[in-house]
mmCIF file of the N, C-alpha and C atoms, coordinates in Angstrom:
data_MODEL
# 
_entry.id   MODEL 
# 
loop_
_atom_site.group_PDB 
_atom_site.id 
_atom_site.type_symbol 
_atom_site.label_atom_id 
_atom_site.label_alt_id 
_atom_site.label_comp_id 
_atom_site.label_asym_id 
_atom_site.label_entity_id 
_atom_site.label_seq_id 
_atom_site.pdbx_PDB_ins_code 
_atom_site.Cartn_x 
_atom_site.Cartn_y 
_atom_site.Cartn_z 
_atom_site.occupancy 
_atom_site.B_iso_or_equiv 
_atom_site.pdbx_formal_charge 
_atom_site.auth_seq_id 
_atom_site.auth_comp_id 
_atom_site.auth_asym_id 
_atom_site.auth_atom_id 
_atom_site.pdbx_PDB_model_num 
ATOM 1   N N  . UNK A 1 1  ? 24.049 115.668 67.045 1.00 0.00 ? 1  UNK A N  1 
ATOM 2   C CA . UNK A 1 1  ? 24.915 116.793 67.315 1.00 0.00 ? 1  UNK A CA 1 
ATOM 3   C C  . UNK A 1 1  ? 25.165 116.842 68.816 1.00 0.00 ? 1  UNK A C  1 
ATOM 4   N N  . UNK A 1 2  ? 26.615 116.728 69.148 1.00 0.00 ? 2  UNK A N  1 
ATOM 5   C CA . UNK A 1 2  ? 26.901 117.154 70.485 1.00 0.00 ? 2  UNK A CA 1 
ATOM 6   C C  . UNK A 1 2  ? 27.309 118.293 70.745 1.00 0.00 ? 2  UNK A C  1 
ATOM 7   N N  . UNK A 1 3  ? 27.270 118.997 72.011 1.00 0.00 ? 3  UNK A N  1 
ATOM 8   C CA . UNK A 1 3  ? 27.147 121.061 72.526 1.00 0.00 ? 3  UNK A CA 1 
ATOM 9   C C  . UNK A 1 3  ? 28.169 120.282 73.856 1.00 0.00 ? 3  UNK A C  1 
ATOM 10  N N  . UNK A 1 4  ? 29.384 120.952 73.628 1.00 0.00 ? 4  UNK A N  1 
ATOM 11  C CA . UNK A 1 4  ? 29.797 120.542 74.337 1.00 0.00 ? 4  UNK A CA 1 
ATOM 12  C C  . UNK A 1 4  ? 30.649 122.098 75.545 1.00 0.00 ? 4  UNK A C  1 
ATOM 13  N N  . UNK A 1 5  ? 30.387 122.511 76.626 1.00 0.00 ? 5  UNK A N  1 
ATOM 14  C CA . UNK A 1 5  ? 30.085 123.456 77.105 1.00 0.00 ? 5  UNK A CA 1 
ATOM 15  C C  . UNK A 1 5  ? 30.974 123.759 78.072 1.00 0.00 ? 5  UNK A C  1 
ATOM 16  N N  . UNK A 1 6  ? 32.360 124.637 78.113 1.00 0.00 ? 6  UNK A N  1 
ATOM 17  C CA . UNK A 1 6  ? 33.436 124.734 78.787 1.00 0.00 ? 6  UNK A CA 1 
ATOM 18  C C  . UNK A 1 6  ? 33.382 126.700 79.300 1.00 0.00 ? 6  UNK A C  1 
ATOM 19  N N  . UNK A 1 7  ? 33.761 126.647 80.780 1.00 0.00 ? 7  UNK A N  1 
ATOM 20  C CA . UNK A 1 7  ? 33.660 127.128 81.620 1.00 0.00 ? 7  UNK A CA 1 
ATOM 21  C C  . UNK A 1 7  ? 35.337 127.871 81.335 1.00 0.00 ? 7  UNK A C  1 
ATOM 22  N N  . UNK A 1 8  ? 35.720 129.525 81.021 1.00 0.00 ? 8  UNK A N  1 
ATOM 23  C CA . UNK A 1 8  ? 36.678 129.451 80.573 1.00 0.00 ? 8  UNK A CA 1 
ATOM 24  C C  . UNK A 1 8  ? 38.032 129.890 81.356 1.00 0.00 ? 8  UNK A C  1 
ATOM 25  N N  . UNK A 1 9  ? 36.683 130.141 82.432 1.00 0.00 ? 9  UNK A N  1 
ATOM 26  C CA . UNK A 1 9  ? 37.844 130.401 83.697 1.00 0.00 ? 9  UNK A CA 1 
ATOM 27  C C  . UNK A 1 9  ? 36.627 130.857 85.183 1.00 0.00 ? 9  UNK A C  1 
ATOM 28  N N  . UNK A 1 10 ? 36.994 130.682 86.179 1.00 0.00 ? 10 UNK A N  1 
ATOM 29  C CA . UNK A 1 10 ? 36.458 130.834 87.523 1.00 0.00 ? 10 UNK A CA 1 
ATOM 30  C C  . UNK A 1 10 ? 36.387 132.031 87.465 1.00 0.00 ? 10 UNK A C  1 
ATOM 31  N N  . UNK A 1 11 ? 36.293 133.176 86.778 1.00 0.00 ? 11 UNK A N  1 
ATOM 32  C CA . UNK A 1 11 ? 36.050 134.203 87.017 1.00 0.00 ? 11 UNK A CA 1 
ATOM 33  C C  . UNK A 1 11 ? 35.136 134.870 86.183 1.00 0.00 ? 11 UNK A C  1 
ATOM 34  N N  . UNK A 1 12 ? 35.445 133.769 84.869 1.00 0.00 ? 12 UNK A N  1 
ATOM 35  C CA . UNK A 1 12 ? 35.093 134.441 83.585 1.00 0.00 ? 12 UNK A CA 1 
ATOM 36  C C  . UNK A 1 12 ? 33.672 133.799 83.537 1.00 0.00 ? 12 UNK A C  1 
ATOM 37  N N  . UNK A 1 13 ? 32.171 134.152 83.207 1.00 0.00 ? 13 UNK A N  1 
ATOM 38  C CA . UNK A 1 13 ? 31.131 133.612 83.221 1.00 0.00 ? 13 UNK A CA 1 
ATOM 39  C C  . UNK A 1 13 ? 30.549 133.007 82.116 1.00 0.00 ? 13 UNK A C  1 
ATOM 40  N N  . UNK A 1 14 ? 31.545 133.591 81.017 1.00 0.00 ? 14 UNK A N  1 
ATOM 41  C CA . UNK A 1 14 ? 31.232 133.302 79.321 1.00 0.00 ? 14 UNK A CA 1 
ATOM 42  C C  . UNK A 1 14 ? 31.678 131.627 79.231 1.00 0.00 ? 14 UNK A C  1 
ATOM 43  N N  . UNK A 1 15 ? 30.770 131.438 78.118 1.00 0.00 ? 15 UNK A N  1 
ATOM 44  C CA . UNK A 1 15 ? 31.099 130.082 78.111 1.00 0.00 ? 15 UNK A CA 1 
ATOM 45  C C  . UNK A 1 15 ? 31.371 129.690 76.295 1.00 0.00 ? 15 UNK A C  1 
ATOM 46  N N  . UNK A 1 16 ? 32.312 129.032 76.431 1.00 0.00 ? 16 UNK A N  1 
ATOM 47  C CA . UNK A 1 16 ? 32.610 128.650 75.261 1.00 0.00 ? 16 UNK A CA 1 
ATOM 48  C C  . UNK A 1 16 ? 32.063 127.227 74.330 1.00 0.00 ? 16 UNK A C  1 
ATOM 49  N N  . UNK A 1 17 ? 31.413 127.144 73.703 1.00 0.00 ? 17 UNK A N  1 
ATOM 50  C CA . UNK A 1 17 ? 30.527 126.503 72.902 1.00 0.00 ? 17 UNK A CA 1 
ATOM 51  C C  . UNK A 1 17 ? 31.451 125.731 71.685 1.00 0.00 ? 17 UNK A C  1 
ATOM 52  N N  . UNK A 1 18 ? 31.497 124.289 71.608 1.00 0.00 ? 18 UNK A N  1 
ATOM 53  C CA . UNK A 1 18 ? 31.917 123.338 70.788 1.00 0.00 ? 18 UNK A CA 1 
ATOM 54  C C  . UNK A 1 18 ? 31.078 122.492 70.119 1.00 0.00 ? 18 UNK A C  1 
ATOM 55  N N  . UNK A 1 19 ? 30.820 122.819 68.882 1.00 0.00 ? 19 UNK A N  1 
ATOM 56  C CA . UNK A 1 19 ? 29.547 121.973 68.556 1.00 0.00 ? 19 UNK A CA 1 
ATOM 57  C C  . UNK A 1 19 ? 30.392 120.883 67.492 1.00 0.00 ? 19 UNK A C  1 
ATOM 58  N N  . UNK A 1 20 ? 29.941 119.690 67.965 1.00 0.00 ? 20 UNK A N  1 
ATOM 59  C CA . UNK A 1 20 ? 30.427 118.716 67.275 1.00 0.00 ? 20 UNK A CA 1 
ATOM 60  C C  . UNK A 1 20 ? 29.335 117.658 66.383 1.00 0.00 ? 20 UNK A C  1 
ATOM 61  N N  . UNK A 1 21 ? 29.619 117.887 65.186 1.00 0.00 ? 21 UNK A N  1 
ATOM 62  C CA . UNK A 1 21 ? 28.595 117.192 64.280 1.00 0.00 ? 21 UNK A CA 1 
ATOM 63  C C  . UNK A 1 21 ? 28.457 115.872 64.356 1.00 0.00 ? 21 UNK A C  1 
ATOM 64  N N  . UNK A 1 22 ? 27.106 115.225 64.285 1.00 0.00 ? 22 UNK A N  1 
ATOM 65  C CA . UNK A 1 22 ? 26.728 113.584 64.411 1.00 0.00 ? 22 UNK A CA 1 
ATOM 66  C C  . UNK A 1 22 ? 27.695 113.109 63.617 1.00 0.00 ? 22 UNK A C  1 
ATOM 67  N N  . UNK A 1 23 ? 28.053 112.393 63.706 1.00 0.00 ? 23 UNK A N  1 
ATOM 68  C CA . UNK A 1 23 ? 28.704 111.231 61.898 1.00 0.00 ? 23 UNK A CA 1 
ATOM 69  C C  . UNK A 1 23 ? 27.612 109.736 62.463 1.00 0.00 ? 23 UNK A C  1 
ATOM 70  N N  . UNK A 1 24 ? 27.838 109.656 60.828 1.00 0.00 ? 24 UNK A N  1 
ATOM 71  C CA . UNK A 1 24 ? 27.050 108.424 60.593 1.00 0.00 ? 24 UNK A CA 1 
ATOM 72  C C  . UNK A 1 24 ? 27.122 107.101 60.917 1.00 0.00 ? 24 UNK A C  1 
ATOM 73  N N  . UNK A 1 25 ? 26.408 106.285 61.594 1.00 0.00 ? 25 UNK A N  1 
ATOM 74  C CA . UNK A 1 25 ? 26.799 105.537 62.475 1.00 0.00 ? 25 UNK A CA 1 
ATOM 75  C C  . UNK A 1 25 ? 26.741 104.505 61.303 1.00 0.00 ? 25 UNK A C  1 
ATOM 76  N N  . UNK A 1 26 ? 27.338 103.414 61.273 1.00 0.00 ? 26 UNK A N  1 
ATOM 77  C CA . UNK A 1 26 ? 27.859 102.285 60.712 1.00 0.00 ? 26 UNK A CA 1 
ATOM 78  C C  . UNK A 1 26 ? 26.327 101.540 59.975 1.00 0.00 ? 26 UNK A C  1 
ATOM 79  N N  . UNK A 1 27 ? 25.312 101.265 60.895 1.00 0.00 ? 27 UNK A N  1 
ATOM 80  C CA . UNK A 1 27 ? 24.590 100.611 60.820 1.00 0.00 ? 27 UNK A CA 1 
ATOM 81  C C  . UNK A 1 27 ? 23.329 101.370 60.153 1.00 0.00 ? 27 UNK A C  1 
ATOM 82  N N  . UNK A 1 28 ? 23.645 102.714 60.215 1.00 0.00 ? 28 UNK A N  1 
ATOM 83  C CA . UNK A 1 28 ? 23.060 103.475 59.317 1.00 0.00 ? 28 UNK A CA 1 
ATOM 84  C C  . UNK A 1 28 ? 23.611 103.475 57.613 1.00 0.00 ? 28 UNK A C  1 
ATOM 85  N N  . UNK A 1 29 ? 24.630 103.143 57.561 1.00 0.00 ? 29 UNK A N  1 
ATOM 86  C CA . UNK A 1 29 ? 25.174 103.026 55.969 1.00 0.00 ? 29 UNK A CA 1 
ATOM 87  C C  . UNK A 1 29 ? 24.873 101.729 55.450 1.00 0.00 ? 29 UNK A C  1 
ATOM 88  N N  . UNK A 1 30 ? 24.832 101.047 56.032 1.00 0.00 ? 30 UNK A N  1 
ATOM 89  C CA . UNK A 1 30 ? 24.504 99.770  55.674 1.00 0.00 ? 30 UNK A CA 1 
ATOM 90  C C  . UNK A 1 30 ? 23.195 99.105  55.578 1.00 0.00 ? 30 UNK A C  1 
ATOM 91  N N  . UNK A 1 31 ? 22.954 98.098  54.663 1.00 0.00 ? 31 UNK A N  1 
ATOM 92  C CA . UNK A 1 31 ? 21.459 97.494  54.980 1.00 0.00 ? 31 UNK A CA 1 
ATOM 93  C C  . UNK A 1 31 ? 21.230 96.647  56.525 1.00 0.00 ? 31 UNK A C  1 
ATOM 94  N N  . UNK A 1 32 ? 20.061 96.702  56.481 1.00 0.00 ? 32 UNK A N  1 
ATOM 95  C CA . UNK A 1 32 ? 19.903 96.377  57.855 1.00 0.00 ? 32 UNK A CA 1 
ATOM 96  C C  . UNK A 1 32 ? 19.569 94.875  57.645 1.00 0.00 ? 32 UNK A C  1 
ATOM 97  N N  . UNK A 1 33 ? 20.198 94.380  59.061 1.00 0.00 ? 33 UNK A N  1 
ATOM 98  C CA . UNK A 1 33 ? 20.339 92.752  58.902 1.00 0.00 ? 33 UNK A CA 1 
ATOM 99  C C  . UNK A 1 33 ? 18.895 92.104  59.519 1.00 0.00 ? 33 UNK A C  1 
ATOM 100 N N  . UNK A 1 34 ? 18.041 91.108  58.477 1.00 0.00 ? 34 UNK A N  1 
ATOM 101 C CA . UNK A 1 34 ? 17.002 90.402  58.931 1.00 0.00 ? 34 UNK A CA 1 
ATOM 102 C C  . UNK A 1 34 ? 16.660 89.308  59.538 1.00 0.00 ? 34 UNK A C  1 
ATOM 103 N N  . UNK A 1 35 ? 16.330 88.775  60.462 1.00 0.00 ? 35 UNK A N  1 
ATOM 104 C CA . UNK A 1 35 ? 16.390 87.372  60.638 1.00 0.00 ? 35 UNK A CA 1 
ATOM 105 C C  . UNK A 1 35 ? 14.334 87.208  60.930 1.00 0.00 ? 35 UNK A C  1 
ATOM 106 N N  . UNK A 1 36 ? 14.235 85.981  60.677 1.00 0.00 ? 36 UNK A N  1 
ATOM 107 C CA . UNK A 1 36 ? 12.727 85.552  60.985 1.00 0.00 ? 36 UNK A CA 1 
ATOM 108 C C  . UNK A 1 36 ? 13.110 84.628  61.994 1.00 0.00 ? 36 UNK A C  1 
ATOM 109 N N  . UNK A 1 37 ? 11.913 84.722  63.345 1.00 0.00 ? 37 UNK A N  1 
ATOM 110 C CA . UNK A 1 37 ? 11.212 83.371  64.004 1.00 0.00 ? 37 UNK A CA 1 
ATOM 111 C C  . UNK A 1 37 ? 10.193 82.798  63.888 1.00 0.00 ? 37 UNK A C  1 
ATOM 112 N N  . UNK A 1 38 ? 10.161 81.659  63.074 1.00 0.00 ? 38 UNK A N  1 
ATOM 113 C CA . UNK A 1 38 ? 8.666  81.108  62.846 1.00 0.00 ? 38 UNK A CA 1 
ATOM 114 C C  . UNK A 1 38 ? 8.859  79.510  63.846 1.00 0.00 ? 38 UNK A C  1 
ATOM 115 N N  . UNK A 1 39 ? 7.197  79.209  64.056 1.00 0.00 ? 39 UNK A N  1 
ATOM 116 C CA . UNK A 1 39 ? 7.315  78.492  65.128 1.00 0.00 ? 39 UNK A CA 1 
ATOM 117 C C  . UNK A 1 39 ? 5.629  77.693  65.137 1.00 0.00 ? 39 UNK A C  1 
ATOM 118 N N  . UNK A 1 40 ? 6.041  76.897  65.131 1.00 0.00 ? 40 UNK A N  1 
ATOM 119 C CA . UNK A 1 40 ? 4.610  75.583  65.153 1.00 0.00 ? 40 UNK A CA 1 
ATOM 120 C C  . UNK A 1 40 ? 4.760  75.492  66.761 1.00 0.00 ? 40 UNK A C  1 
ATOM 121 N N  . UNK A 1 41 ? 3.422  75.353  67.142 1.00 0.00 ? 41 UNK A N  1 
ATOM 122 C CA . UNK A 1 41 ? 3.395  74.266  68.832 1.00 0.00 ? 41 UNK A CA 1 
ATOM 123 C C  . UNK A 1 41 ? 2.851  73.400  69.028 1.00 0.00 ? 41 UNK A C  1 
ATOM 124 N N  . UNK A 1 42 ? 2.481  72.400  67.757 1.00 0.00 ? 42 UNK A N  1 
ATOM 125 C CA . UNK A 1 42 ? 1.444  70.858  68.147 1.00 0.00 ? 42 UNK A CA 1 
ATOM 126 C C  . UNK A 1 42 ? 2.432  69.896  66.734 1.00 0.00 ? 42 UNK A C  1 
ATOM 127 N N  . UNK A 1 43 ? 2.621  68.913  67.245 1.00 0.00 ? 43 UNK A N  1 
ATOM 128 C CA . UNK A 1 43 ? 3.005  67.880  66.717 1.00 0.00 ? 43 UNK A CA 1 
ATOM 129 C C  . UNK A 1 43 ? 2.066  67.271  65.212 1.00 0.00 ? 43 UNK A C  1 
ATOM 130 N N  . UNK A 1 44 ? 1.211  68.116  64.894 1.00 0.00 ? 44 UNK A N  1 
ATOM 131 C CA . UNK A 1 44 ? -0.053 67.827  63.929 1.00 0.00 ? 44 UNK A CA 1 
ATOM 132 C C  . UNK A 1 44 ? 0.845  67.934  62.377 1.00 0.00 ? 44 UNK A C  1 
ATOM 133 N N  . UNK A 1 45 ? 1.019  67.316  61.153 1.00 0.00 ? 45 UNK A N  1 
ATOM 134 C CA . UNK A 1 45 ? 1.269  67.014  60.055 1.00 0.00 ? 45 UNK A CA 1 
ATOM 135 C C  . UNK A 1 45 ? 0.985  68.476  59.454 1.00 0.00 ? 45 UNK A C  1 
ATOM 136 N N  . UNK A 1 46 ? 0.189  68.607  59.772 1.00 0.00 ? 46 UNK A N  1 
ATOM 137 C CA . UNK A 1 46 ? -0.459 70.184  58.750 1.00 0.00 ? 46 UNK A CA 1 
ATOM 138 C C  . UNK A 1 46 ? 0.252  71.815  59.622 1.00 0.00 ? 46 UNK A C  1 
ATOM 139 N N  . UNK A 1 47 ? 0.346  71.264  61.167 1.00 0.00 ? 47 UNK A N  1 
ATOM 140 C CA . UNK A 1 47 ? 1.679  72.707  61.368 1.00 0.00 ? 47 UNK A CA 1 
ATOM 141 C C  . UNK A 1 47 ? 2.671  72.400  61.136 1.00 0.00 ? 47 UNK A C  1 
ATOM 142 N N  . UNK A 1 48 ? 3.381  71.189  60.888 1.00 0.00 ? 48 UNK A N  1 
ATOM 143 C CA . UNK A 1 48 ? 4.920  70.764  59.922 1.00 0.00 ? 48 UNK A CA 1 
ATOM 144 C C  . UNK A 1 48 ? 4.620  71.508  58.508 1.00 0.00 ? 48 UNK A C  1 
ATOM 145 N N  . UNK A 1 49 ? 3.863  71.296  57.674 1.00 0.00 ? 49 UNK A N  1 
ATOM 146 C CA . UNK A 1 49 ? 3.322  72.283  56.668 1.00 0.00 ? 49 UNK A CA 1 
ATOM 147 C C  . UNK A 1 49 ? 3.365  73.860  56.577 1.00 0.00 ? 49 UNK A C  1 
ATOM 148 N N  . UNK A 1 50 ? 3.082  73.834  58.185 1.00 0.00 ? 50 UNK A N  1 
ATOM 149 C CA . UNK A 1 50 ? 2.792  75.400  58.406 1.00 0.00 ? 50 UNK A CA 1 
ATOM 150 C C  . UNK A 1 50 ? 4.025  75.949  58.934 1.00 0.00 ? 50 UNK A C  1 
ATOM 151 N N  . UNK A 1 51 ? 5.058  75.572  59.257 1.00 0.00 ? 51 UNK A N  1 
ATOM 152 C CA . UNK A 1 51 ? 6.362  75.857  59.296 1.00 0.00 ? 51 UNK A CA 1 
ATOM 153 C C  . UNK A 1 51 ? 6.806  75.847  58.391 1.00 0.00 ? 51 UNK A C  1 
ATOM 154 N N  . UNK A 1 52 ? 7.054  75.538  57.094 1.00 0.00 ? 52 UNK A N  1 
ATOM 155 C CA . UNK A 1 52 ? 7.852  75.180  55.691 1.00 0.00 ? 52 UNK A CA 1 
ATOM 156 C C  . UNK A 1 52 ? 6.887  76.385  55.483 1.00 0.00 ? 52 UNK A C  1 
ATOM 157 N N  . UNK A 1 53 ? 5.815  76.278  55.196 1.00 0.00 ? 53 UNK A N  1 
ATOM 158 C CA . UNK A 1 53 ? 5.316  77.373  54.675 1.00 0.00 ? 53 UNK A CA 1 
ATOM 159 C C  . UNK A 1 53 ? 5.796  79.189  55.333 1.00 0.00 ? 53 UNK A C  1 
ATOM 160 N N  . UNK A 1 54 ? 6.135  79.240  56.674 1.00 0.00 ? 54 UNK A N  1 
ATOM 161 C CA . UNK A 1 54 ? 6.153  80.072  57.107 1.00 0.00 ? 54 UNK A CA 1 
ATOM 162 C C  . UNK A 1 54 ? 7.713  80.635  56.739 1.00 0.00 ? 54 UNK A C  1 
ATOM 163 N N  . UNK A 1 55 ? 8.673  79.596  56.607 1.00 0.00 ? 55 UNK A N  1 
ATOM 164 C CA . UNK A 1 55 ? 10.082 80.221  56.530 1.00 0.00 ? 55 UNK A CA 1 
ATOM 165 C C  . UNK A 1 55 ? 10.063 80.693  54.885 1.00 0.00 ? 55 UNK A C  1 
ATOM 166 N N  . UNK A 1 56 ? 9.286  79.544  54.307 1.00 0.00 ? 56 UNK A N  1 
ATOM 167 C CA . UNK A 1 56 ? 9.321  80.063  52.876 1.00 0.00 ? 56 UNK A CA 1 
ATOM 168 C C  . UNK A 1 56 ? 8.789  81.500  52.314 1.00 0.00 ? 56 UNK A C  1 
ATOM 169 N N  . UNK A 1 57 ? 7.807  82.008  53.250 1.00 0.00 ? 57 UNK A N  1 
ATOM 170 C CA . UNK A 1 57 ? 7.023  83.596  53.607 1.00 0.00 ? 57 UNK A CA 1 
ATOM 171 C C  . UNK A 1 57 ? 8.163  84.369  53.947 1.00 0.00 ? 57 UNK A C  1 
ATOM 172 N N  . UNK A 1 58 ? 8.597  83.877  54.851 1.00 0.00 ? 58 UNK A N  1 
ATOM 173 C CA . UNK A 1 58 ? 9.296  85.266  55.418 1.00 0.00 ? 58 UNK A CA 1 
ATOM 174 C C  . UNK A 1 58 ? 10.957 85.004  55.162 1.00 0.00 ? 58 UNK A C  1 
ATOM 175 N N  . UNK A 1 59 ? 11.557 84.317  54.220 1.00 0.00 ? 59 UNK A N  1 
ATOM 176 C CA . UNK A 1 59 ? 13.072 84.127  53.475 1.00 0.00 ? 59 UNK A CA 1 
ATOM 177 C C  . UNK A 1 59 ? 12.356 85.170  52.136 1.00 0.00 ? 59 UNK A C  1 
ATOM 178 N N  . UNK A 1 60 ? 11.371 84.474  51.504 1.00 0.00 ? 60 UNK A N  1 
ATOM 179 C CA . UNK A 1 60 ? 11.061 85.725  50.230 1.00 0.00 ? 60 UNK A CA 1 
ATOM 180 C C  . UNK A 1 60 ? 10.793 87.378  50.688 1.00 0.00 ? 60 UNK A C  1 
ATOM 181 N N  . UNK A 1 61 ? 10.198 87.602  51.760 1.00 0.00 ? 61 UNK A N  1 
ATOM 182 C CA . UNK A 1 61 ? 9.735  88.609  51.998 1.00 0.00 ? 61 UNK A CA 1 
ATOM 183 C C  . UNK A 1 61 ? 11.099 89.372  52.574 1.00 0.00 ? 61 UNK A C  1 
ATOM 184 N N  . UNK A 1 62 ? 12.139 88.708  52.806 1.00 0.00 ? 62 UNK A N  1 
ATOM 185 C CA . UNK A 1 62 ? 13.177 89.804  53.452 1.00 0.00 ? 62 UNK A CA 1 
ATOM 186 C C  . UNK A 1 62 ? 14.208 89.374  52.148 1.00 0.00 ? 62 UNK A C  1 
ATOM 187 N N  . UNK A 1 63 ? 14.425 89.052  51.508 1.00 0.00 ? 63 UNK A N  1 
ATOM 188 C CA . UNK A 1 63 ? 15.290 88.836  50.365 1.00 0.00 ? 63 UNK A CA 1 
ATOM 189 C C  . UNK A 1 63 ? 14.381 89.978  49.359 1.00 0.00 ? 63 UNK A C  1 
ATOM 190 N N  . UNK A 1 64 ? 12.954 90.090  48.965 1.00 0.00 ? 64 UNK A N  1 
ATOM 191 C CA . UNK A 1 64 ? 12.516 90.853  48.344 1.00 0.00 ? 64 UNK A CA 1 
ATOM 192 C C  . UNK A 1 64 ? 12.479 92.156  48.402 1.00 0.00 ? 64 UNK A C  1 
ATOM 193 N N  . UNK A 1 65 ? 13.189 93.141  50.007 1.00 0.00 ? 65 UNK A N  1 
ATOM 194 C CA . UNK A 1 65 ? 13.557 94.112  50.006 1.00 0.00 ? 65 UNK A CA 1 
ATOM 195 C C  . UNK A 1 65 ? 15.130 94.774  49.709 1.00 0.00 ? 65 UNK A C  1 
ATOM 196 N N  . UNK A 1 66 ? 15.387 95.621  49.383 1.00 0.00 ? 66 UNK A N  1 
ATOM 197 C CA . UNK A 1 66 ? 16.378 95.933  48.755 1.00 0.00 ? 66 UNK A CA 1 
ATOM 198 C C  . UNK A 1 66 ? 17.507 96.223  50.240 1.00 0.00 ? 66 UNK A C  1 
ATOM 199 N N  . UNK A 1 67 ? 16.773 96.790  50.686 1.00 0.00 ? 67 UNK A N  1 
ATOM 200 C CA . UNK A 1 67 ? 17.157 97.553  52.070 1.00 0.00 ? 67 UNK A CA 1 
ATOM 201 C C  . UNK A 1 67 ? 17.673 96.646  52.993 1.00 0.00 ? 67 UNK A C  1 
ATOM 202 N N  . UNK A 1 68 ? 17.565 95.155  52.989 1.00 0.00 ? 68 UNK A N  1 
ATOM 203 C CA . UNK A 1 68 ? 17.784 94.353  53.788 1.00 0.00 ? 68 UNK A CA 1 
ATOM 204 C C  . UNK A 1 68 ? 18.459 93.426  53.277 1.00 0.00 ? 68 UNK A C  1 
ATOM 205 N N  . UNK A 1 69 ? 19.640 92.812  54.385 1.00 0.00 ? 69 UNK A N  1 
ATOM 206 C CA . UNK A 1 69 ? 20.204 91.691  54.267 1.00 0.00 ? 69 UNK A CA 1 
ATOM 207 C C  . UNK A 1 69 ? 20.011 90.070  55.187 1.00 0.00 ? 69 UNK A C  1 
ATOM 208 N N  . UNK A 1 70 ? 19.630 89.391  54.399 1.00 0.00 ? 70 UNK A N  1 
ATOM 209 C CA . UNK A 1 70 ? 19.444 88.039  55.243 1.00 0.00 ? 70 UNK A CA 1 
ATOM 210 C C  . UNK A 1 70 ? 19.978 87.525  55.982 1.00 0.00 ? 70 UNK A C  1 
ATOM 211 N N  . UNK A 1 71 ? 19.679 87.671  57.080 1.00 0.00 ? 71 UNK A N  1 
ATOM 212 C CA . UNK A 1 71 ? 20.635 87.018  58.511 1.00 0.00 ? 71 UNK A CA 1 
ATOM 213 C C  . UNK A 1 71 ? 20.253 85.601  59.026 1.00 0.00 ? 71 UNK A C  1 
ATOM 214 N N  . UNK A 1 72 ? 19.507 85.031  58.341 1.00 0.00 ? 72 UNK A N  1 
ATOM 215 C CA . UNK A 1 72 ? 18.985 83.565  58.465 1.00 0.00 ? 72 UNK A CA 1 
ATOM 216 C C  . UNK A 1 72 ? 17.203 83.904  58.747 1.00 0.00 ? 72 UNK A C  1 
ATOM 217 N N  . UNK A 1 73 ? 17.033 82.264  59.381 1.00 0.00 ? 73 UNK A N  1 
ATOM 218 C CA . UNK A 1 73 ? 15.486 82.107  60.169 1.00 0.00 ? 73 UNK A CA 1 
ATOM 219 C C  . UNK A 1 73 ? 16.026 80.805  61.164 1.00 0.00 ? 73 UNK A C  1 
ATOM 220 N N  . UNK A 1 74 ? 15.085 81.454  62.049 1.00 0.00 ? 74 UNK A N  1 
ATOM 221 C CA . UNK A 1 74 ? 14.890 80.370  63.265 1.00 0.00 ? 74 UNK A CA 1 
ATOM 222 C C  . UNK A 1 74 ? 13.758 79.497  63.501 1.00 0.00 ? 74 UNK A C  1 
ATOM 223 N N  . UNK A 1 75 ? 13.170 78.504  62.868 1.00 0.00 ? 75 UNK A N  1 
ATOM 224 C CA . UNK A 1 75 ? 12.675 77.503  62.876 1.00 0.00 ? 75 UNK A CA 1 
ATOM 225 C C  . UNK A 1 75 ? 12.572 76.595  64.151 1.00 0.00 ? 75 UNK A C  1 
ATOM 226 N N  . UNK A 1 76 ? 11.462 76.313  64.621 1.00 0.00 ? 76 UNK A N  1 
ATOM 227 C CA . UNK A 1 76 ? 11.265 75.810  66.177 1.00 0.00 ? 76 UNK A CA 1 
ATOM 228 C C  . UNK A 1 76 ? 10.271 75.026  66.252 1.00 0.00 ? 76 UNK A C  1 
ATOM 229 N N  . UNK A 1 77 ? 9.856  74.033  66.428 1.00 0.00 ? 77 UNK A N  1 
ATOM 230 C CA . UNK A 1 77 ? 8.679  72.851  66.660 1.00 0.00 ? 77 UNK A CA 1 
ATOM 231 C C  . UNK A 1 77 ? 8.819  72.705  67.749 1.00 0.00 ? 77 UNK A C  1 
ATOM 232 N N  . UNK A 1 78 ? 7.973  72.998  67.930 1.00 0.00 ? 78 UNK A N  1 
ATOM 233 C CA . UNK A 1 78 ? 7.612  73.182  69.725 1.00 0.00 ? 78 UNK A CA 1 
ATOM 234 C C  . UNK A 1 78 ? 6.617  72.804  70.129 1.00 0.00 ? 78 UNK A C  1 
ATOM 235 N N  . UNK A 1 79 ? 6.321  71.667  70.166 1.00 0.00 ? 79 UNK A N  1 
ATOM 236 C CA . UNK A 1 79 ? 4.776  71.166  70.902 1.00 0.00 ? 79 UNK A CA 1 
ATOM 237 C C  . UNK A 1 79 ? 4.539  71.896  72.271 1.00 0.00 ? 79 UNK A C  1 
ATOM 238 N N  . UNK A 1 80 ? 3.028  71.605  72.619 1.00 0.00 ? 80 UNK A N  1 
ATOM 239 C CA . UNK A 1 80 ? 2.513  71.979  73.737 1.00 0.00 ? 80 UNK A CA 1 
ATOM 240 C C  . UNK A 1 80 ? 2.560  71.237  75.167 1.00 0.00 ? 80 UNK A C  1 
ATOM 241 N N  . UNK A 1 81 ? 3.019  71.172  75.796 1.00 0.00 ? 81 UNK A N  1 
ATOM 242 C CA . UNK A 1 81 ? 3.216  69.890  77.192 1.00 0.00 ? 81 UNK A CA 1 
ATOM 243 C C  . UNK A 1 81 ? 1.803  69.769  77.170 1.00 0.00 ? 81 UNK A C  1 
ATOM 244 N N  . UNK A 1 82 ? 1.278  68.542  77.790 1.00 0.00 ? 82 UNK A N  1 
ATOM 245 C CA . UNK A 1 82 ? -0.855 68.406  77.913 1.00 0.00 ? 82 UNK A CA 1 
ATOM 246 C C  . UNK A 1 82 ? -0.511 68.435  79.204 1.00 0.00 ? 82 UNK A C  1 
# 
């Protein structure tokens, strides 16, 4: 809600009061958009595993809410510099 507050003359001290109701913002009507970052950091066979496993976690887990829409996943193998 905005109060929006006008002065109605330089003499006059009363003030005149406009109250203007919220409306609903867009992103409030809509489901809200999900995306996942999952992310390995060693070149090891079993965190390649653990990446497949992780997008496959979190694609079910945001498809399984009603409230949400799938905006992808970001997938990253990222070793460690030694």
């Amino acid at each position: 809600m905005l109060l929006l507050c006008q002065n109605e003359g330089e003499t006059n001290m009363e003030k005149k009061i406009t109250v203007i109701p919220a409306m609903l913002n867009q992103q409030q009507s809509q489901h809200l958009k999900v995306a996942a970052y999952c992310r390995v950091s060693t070149e090891y066979d079993e965190q390649t595993l653990s990446l497949k496993s992780q997008v496959t976690h979190f694609t079910c887990i945001i498809n399984e809410n009603p409230d949400w829409d799938f905006a992808g996943i970001y997938a990253e193998r990222n070793p460690v510099p030694e």
